[in-house]
Backbone atoms as SQL, in Angstrom:
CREATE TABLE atoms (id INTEGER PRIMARY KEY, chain TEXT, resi INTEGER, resn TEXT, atom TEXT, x REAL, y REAL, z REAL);
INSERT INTO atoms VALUES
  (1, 'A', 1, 'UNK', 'N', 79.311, 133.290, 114.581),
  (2, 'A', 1, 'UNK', 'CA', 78.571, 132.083, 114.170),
  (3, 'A', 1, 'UNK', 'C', 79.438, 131.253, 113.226),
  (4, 'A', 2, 'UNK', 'N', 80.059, 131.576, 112.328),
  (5, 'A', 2, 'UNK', 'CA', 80.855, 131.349, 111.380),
  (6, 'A', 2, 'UNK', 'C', 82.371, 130.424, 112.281),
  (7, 'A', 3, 'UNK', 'N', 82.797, 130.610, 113.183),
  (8, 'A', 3, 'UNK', 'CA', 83.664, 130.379, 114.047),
  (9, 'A', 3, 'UNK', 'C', 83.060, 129.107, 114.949),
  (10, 'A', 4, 'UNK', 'N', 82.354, 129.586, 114.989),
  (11, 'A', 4, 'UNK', 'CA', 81.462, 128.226, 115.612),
  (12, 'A', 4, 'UNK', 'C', 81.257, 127.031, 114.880),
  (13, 'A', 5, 'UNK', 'N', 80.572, 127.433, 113.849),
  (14, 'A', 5, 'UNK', 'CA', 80.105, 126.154, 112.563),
  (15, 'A', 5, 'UNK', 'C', 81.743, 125.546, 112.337),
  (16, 'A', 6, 'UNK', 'N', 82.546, 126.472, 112.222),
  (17, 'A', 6, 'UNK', 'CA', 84.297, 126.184, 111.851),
  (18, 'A', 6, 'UNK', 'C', 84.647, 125.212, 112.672),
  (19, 'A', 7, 'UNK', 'N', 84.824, 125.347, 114.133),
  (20, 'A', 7, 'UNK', 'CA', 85.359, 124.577, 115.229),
  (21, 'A', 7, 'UNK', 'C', 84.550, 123.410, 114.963),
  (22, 'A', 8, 'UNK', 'N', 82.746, 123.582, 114.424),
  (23, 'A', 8, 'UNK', 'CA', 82.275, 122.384, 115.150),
  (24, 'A', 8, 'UNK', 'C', 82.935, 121.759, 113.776),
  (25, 'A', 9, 'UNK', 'N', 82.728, 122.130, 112.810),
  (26, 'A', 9, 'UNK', 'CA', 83.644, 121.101, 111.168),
  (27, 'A', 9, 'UNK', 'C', 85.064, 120.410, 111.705),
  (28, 'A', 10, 'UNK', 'N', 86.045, 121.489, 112.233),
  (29, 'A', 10, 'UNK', 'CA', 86.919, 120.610, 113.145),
  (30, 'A', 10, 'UNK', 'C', 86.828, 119.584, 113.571),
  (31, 'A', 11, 'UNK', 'N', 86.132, 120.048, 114.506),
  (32, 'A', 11, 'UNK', 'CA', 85.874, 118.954, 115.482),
  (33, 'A', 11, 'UNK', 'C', 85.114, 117.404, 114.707),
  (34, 'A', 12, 'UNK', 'N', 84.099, 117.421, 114.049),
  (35, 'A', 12, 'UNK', 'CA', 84.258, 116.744, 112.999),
  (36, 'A', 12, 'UNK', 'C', 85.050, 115.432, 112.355),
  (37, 'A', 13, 'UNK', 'N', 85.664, 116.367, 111.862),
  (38, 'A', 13, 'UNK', 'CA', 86.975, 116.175, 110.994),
  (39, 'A', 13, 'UNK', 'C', 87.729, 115.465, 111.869),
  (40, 'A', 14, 'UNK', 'N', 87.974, 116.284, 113.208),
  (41, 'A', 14, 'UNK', 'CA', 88.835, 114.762, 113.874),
  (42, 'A', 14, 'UNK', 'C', 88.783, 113.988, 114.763),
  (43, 'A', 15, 'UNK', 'N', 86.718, 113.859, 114.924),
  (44, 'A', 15, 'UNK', 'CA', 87.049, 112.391, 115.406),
  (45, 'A', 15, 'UNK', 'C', 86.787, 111.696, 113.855),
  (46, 'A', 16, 'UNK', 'N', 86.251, 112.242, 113.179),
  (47, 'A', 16, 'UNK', 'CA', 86.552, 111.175, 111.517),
  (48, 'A', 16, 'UNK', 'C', 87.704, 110.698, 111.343),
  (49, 'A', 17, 'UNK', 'N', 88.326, 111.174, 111.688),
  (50, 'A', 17, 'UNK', 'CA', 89.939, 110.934, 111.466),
  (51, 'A', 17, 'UNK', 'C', 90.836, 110.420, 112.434),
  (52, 'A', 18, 'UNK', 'N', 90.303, 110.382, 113.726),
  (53, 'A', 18, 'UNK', 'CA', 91.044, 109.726, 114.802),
  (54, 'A', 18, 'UNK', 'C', 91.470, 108.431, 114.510),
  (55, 'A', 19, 'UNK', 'N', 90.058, 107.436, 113.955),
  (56, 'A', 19, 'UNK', 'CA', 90.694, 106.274, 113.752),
  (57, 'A', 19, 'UNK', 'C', 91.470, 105.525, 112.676),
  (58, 'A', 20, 'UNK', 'N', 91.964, 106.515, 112.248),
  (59, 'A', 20, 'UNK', 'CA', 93.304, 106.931, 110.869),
  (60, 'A', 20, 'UNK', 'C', 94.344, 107.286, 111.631),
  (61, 'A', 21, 'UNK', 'N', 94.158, 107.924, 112.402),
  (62, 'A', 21, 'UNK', 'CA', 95.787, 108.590, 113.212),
  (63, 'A', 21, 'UNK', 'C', 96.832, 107.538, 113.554),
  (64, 'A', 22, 'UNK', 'N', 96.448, 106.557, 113.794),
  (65, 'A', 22, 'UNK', 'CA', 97.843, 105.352, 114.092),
  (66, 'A', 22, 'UNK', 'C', 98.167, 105.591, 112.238),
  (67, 'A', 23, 'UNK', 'N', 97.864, 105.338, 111.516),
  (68, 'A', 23, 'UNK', 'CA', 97.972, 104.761, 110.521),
  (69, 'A', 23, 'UNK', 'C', 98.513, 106.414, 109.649),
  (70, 'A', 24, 'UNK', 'N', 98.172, 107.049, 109.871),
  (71, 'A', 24, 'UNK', 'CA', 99.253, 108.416, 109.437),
  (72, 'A', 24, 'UNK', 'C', 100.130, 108.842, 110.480),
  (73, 'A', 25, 'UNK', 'N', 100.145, 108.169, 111.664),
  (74, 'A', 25, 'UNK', 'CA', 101.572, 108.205, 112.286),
  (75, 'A', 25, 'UNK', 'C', 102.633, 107.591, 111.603),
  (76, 'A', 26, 'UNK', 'N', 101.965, 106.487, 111.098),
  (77, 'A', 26, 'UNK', 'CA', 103.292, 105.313, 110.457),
  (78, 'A', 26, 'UNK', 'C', 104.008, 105.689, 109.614),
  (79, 'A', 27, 'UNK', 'N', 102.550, 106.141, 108.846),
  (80, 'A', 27, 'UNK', 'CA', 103.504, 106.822, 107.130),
  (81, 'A', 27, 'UNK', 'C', 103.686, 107.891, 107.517),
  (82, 'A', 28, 'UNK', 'N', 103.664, 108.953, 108.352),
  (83, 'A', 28, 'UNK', 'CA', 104.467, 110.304, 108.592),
  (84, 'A', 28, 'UNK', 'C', 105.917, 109.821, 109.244),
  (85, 'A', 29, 'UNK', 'N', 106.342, 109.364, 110.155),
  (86, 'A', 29, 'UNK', 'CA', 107.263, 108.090, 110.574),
  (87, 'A', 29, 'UNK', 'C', 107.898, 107.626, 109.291),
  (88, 'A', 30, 'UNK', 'N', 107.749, 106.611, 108.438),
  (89, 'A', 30, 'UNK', 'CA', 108.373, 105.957, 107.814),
  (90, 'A', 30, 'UNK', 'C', 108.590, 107.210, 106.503),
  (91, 'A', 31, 'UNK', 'N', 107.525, 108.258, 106.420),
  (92, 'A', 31, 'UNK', 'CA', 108.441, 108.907, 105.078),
  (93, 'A', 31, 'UNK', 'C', 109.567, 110.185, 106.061),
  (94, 'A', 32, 'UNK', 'N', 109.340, 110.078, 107.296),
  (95, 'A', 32, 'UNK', 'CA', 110.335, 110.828, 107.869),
  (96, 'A', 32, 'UNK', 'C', 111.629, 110.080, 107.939),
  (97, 'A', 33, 'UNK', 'N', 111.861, 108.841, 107.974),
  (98, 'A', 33, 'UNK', 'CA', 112.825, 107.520, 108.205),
  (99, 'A', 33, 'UNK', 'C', 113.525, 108.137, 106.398),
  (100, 'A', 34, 'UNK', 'N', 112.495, 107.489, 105.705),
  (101, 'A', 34, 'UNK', 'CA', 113.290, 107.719, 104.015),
  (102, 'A', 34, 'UNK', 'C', 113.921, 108.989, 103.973),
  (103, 'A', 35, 'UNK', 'N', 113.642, 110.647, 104.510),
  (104, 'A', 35, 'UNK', 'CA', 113.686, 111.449, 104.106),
  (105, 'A', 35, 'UNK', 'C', 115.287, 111.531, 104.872),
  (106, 'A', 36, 'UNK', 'N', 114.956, 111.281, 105.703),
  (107, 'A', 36, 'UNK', 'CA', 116.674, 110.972, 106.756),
  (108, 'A', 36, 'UNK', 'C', 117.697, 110.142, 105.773),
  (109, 'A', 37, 'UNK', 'N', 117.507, 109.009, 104.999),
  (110, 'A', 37, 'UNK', 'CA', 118.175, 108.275, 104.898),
  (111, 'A', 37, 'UNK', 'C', 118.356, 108.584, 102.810),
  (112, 'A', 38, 'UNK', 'N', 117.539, 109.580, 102.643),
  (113, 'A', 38, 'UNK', 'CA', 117.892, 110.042, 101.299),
  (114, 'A', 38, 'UNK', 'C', 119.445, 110.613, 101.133);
C-alpha cells in the first residue's frame, strides 16, 4: 500500500512539474555550459 500511495505522489509530482521541465532543461543546460567553461 505504501508503494502505491509512493508511485501515486510520483506521479503527482510530475505532472506538477512537467510544465517546469523546459525551463529546468535550460538551467540544467546552461549551468552544464558554465561548468564546461569554468
Amino acid at each position: 500500500v505504501i508503494e502505491e500511495s509512493l508511485t501515486l505522489a510520483m506521479r503527482q509530482a510530475l505532472s506538477f512539474l512537467q510544465p517546469h521541465k523546459m525551463k529546468w532543461n535550460k538551467i540544467l543546460k546552461s549551468v552544464e555550459l558554465e561548468n564546461i567553461f569554468k
